[in-house]
C-alpha positions in Angstrom: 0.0 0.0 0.0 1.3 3.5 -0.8 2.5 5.7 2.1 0.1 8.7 2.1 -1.7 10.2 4.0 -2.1 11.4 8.0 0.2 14.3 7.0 -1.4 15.4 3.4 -4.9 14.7 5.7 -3.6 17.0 8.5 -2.6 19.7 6.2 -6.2 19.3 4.1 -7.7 19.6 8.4 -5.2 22.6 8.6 -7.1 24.8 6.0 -10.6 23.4 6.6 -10.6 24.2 10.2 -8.2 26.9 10.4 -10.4 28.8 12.6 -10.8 26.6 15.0 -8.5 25.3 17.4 -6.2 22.6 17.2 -4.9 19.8 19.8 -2.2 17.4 19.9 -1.3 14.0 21.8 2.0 13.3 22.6 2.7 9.8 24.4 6.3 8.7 25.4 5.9 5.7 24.2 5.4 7.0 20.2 8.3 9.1 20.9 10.8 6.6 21.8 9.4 4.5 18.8 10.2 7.5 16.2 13.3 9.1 17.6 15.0 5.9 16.5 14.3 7.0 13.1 15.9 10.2 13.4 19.4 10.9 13.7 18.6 14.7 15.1 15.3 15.5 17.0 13.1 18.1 17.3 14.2 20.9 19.7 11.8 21.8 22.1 11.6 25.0 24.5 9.8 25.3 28.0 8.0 28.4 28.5 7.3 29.6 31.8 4.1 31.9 32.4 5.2 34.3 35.6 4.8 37.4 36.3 7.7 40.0 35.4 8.4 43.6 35.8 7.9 45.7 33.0 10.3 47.5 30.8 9.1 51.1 30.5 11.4 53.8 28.9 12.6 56.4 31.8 13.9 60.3 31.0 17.2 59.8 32.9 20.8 61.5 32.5 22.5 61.0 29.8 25.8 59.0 31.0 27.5 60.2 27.7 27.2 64.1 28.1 28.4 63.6 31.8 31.4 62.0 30.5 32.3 64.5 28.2 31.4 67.4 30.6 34.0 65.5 32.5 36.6 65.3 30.0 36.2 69.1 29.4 36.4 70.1 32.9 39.7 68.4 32.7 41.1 69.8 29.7 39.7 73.3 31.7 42.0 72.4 34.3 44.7 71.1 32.5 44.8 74.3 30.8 44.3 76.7 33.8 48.0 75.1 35.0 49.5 75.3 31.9 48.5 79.0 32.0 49.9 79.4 35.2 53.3 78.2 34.4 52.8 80.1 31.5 52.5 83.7 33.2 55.9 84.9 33.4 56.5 84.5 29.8 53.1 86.2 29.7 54.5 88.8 31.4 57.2 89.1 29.6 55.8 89.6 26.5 53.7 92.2 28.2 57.1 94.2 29.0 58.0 93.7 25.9 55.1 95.1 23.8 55.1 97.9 26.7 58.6 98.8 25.5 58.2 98.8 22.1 54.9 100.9 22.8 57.2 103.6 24.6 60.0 103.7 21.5 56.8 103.9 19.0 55.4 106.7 21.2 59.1 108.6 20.9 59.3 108.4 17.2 56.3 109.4 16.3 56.1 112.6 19.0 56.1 115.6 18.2 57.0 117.1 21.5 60.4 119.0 22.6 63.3 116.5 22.9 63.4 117.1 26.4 59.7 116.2 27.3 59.4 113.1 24.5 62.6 111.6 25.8 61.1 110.5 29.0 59.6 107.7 26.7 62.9 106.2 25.7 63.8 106.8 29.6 60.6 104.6 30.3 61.4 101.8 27.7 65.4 101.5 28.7 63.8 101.2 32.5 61.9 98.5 31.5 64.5 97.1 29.4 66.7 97.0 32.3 64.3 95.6 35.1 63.4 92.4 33.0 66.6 92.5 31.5 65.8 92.7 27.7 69.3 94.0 26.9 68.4 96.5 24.3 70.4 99.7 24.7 67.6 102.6 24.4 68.8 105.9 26.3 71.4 107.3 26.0 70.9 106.7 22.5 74.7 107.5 21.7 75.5 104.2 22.2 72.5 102.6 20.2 74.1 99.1 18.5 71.2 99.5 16.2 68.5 102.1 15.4 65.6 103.0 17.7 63.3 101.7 14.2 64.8 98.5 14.3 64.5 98.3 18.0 61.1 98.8 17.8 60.3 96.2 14.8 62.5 93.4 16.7 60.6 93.9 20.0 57.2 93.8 18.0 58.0 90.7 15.2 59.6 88.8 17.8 57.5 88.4 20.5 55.1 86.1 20.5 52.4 85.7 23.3 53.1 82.1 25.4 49.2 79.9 25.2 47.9 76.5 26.1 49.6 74.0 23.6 47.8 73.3 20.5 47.1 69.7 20.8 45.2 70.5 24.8 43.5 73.5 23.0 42.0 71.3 19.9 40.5 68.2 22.1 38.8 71.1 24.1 37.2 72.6 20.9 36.0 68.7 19.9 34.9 68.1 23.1 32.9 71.3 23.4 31.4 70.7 19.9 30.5 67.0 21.1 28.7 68.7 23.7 26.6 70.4 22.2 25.3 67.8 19.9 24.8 65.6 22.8 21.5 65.7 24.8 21.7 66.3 28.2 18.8 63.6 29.0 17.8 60.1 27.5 14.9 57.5 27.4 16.2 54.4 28.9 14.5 51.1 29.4 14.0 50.2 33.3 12.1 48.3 35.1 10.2 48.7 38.0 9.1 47.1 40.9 5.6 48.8 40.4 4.7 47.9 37.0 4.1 44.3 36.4 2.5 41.6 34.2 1.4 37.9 33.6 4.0 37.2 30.4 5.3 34.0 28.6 9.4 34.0 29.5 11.5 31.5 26.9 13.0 28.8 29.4 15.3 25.9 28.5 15.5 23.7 26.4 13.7 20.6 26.5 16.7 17.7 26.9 14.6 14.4 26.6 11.2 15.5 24.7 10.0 11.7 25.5 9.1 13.9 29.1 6.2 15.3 27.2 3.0 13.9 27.3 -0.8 14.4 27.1 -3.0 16.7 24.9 -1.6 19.8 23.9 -3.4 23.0 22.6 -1.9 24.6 19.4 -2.0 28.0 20.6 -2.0 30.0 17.2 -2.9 28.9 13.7 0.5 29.2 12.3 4.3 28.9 13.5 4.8 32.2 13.0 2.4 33.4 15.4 5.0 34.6 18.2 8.2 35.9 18.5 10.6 35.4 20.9 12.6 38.7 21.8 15.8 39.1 21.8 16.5 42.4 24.0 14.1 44.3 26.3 12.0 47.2 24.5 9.2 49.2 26.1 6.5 47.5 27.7 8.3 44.2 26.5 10.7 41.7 28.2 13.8 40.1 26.8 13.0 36.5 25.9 9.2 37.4 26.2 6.9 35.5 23.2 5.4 38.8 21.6 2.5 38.5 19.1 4.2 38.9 15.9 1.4 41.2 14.5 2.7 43.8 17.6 6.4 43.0 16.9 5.3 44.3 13.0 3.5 46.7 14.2 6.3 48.4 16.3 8.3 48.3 12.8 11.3 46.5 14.9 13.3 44.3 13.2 15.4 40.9 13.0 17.8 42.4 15.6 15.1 42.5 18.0 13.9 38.9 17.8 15.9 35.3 18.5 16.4 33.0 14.9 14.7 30.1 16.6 13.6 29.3 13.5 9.4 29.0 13.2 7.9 27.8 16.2 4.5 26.5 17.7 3.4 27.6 20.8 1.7 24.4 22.8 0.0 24.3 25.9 -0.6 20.9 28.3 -4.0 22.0 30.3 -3.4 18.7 32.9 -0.3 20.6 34.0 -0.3 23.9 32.9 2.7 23.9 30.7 3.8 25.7 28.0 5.9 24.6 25.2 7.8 26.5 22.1 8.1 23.0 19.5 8.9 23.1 15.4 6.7 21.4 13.3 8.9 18.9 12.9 7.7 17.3 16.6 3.9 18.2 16.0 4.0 16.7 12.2 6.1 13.0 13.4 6.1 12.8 16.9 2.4 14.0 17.8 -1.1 12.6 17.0 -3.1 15.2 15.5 -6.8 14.8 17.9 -8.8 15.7 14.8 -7.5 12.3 13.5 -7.6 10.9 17.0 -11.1 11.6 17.6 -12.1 10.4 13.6 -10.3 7.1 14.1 -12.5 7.2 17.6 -15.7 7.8 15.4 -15.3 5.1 12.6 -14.9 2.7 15.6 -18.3 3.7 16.5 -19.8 3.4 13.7 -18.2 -0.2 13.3 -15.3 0.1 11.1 -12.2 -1.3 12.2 -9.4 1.1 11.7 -5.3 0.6 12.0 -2.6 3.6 12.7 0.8 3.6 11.8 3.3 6.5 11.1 2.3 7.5 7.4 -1.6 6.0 7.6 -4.7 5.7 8.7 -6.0 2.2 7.1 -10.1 1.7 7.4 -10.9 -2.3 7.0 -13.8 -2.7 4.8 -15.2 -6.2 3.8 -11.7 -7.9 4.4 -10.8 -4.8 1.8 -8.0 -1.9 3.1 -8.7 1.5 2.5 -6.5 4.5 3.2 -7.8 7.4 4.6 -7.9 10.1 2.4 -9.3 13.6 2.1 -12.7 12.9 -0.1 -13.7 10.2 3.0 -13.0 12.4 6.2 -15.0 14.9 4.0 -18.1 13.1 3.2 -17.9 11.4 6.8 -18.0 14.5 8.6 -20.6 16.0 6.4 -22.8 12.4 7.4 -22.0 10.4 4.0 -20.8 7.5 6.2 -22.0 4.8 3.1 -19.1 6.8 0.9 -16.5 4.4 2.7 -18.7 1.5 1.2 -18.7 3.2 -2.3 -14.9 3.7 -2.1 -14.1 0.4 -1.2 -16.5 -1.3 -4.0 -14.9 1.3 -6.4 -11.2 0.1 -5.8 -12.3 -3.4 -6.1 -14.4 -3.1 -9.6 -11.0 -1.1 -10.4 -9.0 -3.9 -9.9 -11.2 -6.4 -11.7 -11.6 -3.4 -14.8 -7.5 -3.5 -14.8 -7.1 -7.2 -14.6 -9.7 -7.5 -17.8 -8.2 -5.0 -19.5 -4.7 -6.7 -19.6 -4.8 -9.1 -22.7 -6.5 -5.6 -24.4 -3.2 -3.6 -23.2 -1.0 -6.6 -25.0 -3.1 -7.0 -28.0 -3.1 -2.8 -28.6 0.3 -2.7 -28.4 0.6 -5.0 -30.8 -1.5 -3.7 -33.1 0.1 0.0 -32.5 3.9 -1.5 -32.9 2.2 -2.7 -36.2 1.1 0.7 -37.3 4.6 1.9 -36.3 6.7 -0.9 -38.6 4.4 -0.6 -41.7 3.3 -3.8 -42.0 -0.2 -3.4 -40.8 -3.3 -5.4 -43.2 -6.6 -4.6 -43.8 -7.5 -7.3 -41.4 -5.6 -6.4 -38.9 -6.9 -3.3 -39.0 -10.6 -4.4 -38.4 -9.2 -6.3 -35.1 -7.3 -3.3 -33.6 -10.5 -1.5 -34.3 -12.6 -4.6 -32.2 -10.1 -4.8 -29.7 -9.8 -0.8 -29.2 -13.8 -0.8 -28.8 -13.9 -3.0 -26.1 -11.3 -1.8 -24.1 -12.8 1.9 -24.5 -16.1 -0.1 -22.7 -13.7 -1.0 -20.2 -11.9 2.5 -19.9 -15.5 4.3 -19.7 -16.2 2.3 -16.9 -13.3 3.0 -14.9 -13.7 6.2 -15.2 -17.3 6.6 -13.9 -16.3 4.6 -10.6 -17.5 6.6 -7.9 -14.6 8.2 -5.8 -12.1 8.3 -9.5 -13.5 11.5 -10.6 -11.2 13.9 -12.3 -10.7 16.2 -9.3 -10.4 13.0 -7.0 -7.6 10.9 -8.8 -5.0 11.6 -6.0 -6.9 10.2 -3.7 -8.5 7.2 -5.3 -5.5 6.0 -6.2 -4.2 5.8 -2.8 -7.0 3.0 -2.5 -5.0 1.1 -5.6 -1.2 -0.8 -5.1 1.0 0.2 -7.2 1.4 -3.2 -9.7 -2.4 -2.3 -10.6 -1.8 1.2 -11.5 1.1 1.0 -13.6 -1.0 -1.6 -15.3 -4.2 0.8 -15.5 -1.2 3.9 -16.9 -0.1 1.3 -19.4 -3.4 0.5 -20.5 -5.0 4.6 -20.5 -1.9 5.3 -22.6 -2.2 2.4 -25.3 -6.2 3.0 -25.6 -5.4 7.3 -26.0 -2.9 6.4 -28.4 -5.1 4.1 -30.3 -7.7 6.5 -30.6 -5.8 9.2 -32.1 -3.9 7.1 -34.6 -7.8 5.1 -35.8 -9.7 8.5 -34.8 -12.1 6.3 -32.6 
C-alpha cells in the first residue's frame, strides 16, 4: 500500500478548520518509537508563564554628556595650569610690547626732545628691570637704530598659550557637547509595574518527558516571536504576538532566529511549550484524526494507525484514509466508505480485464509503427480498441475516480495495478488518435 496520507490529511484539516483550534497527543511511548528513526530530534523550549516587571522607557541623565562634561572640565584644568606656568613668559611679552609701545610713542612725537625723551627713559627702565638687553637711552651708544629696535621687540614676540594639541580636544569636546542631549529614554524596570507574560526557558533535553493533549495556541508557526532584547513594555526573551512586533516596525535584531515555532500548551499541567513542526508533524497525533479514528470505531469500522496512515478495514478490503472520505464522513455520508471500497475493487477487476486488451493494442500499434499493418488487422485493432474503451468508460465513472479526486482514489490502488491501468490509459489514447475512434 502506498504511504500517504495522515500528513497530506492533516494539512487538508489545517485549511478546513483553520479557525478553530487545534490539539495534539504526545505519548512517550510513540516518541521513543520515532526518535529511532531520526538521527537529530526536534528541539523543544519550555516556556514559563510568571509574572515580570515591565520594561518602561525612563527620562534619565545621559551617562555620555556627563562624560564629556568631565573630559572638558579636565582639559579646563589642564589648561588653567598650563596658563599658570605660563605667566611669566606672559608677562614678559607684556614688558615687551610695553617697551616697544614707549620707542613707538618717541618716534612718532612731536614734542620737545626734552619732554618726549622721558619715553625712551621709560622703555630703557623696563629694558633694564626684565633684563631685555636693548640699549635705548642714552641713545649715543644705540648698536642698532631705535626703528629697528622697535620692529625686533614687536615681530619677535610672541604671546606664550595653552599648547595646541590641549587647545584642539577642548574645541572637539565642546562641539561633542553640544550635539549631545543632556537627557535620555532608557529602558527600566520597575518594581511597580508588572505583568502575567510568557518568559522562553530551557531547552527541553529528553522531549520523550512530554506527554498528554496539547493546545496549538496560534494557527501558524509564525504566530509569536521570541525577543531578543528588552523594549518598552516588552521583556527580553518574552513570546510577543508577531502582529505587535510588525506593528512596532522593529526588526530581526530584536527577535531570536529560533527558527518557526509552535506555541503548545498541556492543560493537565499547565505547561507551556515552544516546538517546530517537525515534533507536531512525526512525533504528535493530531486529535482531529484521533477523535475520527475514535468515530469510525463507533460506527463499526475497524481502523489501524501507523506512522504515514490511517487504514479503514472494509469487507476484508483496506482503505487509506484520504481527504474525499474524512470529507463526506463528517458531512454524514458515512456509506461513501462503502462506495470507495466497492470502487477500488471493480477497479481492480476493470484493470485485470483490460490486460490481454493492453498486449493486444500494443501489438496492433507497434504494427502501425513498422508498416506492415493489413486490412484485417486493421478491423481487429478497431474490435479490440472498442472494447477496451467499454472498459476505460467504466473505470472512469467509478465513484470516488473523478477527475478532481484521482490523488486520492489512487491511494486505494497498489502500485502493480496502476502502472497496469497507466499502461493500459496510454495504449487505448494512443489508439484513438492514430484510428480516430
Amino acid at each position: 500500500m502506498k504511504k500517504t496520507c495522515l500528513f497530506i490529511i492533516a494539512l487538508c484539516l489545517t485549511s478546513v478548520m483553520s479557525a478553530q483550534t487545534k490539539y495534539y497527543k504526545l505519548t512517550k511511548e510513540r516518541t521513543t518509537v520515532i526518535s529511532k528513526k531520526y538521527s537529530s530530534l526536534p528541539v523543544v523550549y519550555k516556556v514559563l508563564n510568571k509574572e515580570i516587571n515591565i520594561p518602561t522607557k525612563t527620562e534619565v541623565p545621559n551617562k555620555l554628556y556627563t562624560e564629556i562634561e568631565n573630559r572638558i572640565n579636565s582639559l579646563v584644568k589642564d589648561s588653567i595650569n598650563q596658563m599658570v606656568s605660563l605667566q611669566p613668559k606672559i608677562e614678559l611679552f607684556n614688558k615687551k610690547n610695553e617697551t616697544a609701545d614707549e620707542i613707538r610713542k618717541y618716534l612718532n612725537s612731536t614734542e620737545k626732545k626734552k619732554i618726549k625723551k622721558n619715553y625712551l627713559i621709560k622703555a630703557q627702565k623696563i629694558s633694564d628691570d626684565y633684563h631685555l638687553k636693548y640699549k635705548i637711552y642714552p641713545n649715543k651708544d644705540l648698536f642698532m637704530p631705535l626703528n629697528d629696535v622697535h620692529n625686533q621687540l614687536i615681530y619677535r614676540n610672541r604671546k606664550p598659550t595653552i599648547t595646541r594639541d590641549l587647545r584642539d580636544k577642548l574645541t572637539a569636546e565642546k562641539n561633542r557637547l553640544n550635539n549631545t542631549p543632556k537627557v535620555v529614554n532608557e529602558l527600566t524596570k520597575s518594581n511597580n509595574l508588572k505583568k502575567q507574560a510568557l518568559i522562553l526557558d530551557e531547552i527541553v533535553e529528553d522531549i520523550t518527558t512530554l506527554s498528554g493533549i496539547f493546545k496549538s495556541l496560534g494557527h501558524t508557526n509564525y504566530d509569536y516571536v521570541v525577543l531578543g532584547k528588552d523594549i518598552d513594555g516588552f521583556s527580553k526573551n518574552e513570546l510577543l504576538d508577531s502582529k505587535i512586533f510588525k506593528e512596532k516596525k522593529l526588526g530581526y535584531g530584536f527577535k531570536k532566529d529560533l527558527g518557526s515555532k509552535n506555541l503548545i500548551f498541556n492543560k493537565e499541567n499547565n505547561e507551556y511549550y515552544l516546538v517546530d513542526g517537525f515534533l507536531l508533524g512525526e512525533f504528535a497525533q493530531d486529535m482531529t484524526l484521533v477523535n475520527f479514528e475514535k468515530k469510525l470505531n463507533k460506527l463499526g469500522y475497524k481502523t489501524e494507525s501507523n506512522d504515514d496512515d490511517m487504514i479503514i478495514y472494509v469487507n476484508k478490503r483496506k482503505l487509506v484514509l484520504t481527504n474525499d472520505i474524512y470529507r463526506n464522513v463528517e458531512k454524514g455520508n458515512t456509506n461513501y466508505i462503502n462506495e470507495i471500497a466497492k470502487s477500488a475493487k471493480q477497479f481492480q477487476t476493470y484493470v485485470d480485464t483490460s490486460k490481454p486488451l493492453t498486449e493486444k493494442l500494443v501489438k496492433h500499434f507497434s504494427s502501425h509503427k513498422n508498416r506492415t499493418m493489413t486490412t484485417t488487422r486493421l478491423a481487429i485493432w478497431k474490435s479490440d480498441l472498442k472494447k477496451a474503451k467499454n472498459i476505460y468508460s467504466k473505470i472512469l465513472s467509478l465513484k470516488g475516480n473523478e477527475s478532481d479526486n484521482i490523488i486520492n482514489f489512487n491511494q486505494q490502488v497498489n502500485n502493480k495495478t496502476l502502472d497496469s491501468y497507466n499502461d493500459f490509459s496510454q495504449v487505448v489514447k494512443g489508439s484513438e488518435q492514430v484510428l480516430g475512434m
